[in-house]
N, C-alpha and C positions, 0 to 999 in steps of 0.2 A: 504494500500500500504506500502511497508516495506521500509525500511530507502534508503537504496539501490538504488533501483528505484524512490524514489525520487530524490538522487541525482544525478544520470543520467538526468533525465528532468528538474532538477537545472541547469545542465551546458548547456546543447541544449537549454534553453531556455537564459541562459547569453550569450550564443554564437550568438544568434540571435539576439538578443539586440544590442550586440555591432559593428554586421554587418549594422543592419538597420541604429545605431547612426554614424557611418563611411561612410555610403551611401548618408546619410541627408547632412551631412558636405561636403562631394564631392558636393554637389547638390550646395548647396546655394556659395561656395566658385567658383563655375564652374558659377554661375549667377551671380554672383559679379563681376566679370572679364571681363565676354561678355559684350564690350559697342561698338561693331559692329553697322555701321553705311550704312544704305542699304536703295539706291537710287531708286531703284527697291521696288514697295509696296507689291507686290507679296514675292520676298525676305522676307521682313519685317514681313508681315504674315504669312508665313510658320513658320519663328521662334519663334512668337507667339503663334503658334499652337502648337508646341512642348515643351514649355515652359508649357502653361497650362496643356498638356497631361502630362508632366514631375510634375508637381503641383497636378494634382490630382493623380498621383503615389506616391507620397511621403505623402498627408495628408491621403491616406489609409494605408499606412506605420506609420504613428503615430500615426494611432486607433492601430495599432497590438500593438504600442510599449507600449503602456497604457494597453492591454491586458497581456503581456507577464507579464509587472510589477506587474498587479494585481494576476497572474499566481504566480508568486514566492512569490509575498506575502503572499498565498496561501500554498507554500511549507511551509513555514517559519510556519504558524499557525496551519499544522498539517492538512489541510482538503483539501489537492491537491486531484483528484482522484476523489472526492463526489460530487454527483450532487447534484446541489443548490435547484433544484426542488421535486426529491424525498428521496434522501437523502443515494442512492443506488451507490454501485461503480462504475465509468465511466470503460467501457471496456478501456483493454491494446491498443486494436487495433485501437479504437475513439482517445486515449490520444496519439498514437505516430503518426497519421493520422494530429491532431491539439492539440499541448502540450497545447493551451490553450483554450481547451473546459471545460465550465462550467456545462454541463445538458448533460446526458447521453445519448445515441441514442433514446429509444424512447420518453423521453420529448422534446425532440429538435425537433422531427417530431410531436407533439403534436405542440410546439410553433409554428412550420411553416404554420401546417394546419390550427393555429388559425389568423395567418397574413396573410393567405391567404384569408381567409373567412373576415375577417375584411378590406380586402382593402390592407393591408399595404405592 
């Protein structure tokens, strides 16, 4: 991959980063604040429920963000692009699909058919 295109997928992916770490901080400053106090249990547990829904939105957001980071650390060491698995260029079209895919199309459907047959 030549310099260029990596650093297109350097900035898409710092741009993403810093959406997600601005989304997290809404998040938790937005839960900080709520100390709404509801008489009504019904009330209480709808807000609950969206709390959690809002929590498991956000800790899949900080698997990405730990991807992304590994992603550019990636840029940084020259082997963006390369599959970890056989060691063959990730298509343009996988990499702007998911800037931070690791294993090319078909070792990924490899890995899936193997998680699949194993349960996982």
């Amino acid at each position: 991959m030549n310099k260029r295109k990596r650093e297109r997928y350097k900035k898409l992916l710092e741009e993403s980063l810093t959406r997600l770490i601005e989304e997290a901080s809404q998040t938790l400053n937005g839960m900080s604040s709520e100390k709404a106090l509801f008489p009504d249990p019904t009330d209480r547990a709808s807000l609950e429920s969206d709390r959690n829904f809002l929590l498991r939105i956000r800790d899949r957001e900080r698997k990405l963000l730990m991807k992304i980071q590994e992603a550019l650390k990636r840029i940084d060491e020259g082997t963006f692009g390369t599959c970890q698995q056989c060691g063959e260029e990730i298509s343009e079209s996988r990499l702007k699909a998911r800037p931070v895919a690791t294993l090319c199309v078909e070792c990924k459907r490899l890995q899936e058919r193997e998680e699949k047959i194993a349960g996982l």
